[in-house]
ZAVEX-798167 format. One record per atom (N, C-alpha, C, O): residue in one letter; y, z, x. Coordinates in steps of 0.001 Angstrom, whole numbers. Each point is the difference from the previous one (the first is absolute). Layout:
# ZAVEX-798167
residuo|c2|c3|c1
A|Y|Z|X
...
***
This chain:
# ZAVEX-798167
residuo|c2|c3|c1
X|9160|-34936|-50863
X|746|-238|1216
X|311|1308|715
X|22|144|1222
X|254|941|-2286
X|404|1417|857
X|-946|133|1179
X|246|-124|1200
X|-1848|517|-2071
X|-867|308|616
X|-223|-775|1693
X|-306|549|1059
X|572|-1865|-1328
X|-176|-676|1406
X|885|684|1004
X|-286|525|1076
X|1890|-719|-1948
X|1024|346|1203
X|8|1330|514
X|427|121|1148
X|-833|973|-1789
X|-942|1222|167
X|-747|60|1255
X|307|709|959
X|-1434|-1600|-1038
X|-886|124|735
X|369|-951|1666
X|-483|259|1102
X|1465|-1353|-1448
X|469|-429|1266
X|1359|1005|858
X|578|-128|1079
X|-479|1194|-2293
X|1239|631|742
X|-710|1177|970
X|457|488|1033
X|-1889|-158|-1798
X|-563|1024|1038
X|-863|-752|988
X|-171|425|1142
X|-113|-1012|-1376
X|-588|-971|1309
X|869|-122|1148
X|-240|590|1053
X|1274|-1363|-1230
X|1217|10|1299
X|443|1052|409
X|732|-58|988
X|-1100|1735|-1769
X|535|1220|452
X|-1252|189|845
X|78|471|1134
X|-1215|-833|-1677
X|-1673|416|805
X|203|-938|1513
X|43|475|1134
X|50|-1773|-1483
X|317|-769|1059
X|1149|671|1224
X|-109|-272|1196
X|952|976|-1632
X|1249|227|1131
X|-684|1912|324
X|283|470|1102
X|-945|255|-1897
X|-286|975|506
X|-1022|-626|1140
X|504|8|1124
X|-1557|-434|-1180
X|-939|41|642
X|455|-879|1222
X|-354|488|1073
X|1044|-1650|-978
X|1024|-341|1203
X|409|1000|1181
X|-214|43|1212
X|946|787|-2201
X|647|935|460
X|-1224|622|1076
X|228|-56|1208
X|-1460|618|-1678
X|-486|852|342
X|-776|-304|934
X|-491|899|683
X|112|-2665|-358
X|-797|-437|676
X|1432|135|1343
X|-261|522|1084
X|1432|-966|-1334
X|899|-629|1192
X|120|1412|755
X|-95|36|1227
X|335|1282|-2088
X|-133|1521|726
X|-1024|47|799
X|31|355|1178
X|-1030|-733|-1833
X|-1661|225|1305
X|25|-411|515
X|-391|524|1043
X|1051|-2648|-877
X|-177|-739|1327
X|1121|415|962
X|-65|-309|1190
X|1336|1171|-1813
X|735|660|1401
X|-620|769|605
X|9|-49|1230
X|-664|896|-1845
X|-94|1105|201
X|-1302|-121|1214
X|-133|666|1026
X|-535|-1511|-1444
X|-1544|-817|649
X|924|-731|1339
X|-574|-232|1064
X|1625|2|-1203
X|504|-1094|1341
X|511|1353|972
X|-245|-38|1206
X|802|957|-1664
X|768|1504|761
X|-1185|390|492
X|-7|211|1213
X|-1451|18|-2061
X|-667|1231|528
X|-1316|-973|567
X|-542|156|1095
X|362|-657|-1591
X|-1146|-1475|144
X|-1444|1071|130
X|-846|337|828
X|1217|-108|-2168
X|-1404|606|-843
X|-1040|-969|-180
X|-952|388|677
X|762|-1112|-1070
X|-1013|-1122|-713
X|289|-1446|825
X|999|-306|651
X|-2138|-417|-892
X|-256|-1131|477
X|239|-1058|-1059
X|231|-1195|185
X|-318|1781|-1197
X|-348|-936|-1172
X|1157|-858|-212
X|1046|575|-303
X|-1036|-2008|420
X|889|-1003|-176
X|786|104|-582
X|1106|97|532
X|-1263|-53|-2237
X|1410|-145|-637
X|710|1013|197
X|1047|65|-645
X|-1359|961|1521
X|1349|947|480
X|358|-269|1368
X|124|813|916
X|47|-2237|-896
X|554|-538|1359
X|1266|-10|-7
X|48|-567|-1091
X|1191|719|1396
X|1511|-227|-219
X|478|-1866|-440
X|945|-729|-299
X|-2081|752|494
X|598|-1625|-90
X|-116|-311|-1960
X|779|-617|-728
X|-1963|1280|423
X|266|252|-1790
X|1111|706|-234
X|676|-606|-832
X|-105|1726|1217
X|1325|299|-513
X|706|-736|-234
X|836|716|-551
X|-156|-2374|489
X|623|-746|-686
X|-394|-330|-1173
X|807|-317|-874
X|-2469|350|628
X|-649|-222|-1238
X|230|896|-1233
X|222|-207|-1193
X|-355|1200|1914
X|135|1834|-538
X|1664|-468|-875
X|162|-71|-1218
X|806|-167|2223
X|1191|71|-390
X|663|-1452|-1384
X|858|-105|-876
X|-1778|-582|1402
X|5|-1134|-876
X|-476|406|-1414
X|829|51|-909
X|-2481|318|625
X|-486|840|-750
X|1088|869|-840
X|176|22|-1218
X|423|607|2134
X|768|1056|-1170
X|1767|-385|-351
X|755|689|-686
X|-536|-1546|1152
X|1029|-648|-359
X|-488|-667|-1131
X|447|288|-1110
X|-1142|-978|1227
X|-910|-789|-1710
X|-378|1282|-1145
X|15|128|-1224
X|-349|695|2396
X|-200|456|-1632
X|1030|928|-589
X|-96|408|-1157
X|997|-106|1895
X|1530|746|-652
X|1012|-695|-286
X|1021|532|-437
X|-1140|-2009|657
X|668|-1044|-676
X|-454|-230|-1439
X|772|-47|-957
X|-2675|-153|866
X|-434|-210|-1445
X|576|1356|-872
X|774|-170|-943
X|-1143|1268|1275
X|636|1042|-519
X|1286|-81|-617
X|306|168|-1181
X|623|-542|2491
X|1367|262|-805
X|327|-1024|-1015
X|597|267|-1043
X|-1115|-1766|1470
X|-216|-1428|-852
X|-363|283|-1371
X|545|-570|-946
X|-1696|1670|785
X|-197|-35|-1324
X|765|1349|-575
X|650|-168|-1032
X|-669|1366|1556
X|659|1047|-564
X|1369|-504|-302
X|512|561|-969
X|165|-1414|1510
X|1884|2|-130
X|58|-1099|-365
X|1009|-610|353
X|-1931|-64|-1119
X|702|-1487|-836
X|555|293|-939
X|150|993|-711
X|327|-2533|798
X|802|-158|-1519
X|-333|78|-993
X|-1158|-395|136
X|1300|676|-1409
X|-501|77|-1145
X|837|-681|-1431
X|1107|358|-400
X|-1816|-1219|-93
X|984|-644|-925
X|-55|934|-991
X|-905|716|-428
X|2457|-917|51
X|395|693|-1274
X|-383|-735|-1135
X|327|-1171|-194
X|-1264|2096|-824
X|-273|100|-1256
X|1041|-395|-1379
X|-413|153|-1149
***
């Protein structure tokens, strides 16, 4: 079981970095309007933000549970 909750706790940290990093480019793409390319349309930035809310929720969900006493 460790191993899983392990691997779902870095996932939701991978999931909310890379959020993060896409929602920086689609501002940054809406300010300077570098690129054409769709998913850095502003209208995905709710996705972006959705995205990393899920995954710093799974994060904290699994890092700060409860744990039955032994």
């Amino acid at each position: 079981m460790k191993p899983f909750l392990k691997l779902l706790r870095y996932a939701g940290l991978a999931v909310f970095g890379i959020a993060i990093v896409l929602l920086v480019i689609t501002l940054l793409n809406f300010v300077m309007n570098f690129s054409e390319v769709h998913w850095f349309e502003i209208y995905f930035a709710r996705l972006y933000l959705f995205l990393a809310i899920v995954g710093i929720l799974a994060y904290i969900l699994v890092r700060f549970r409860r744990r039955k006493e032994d």
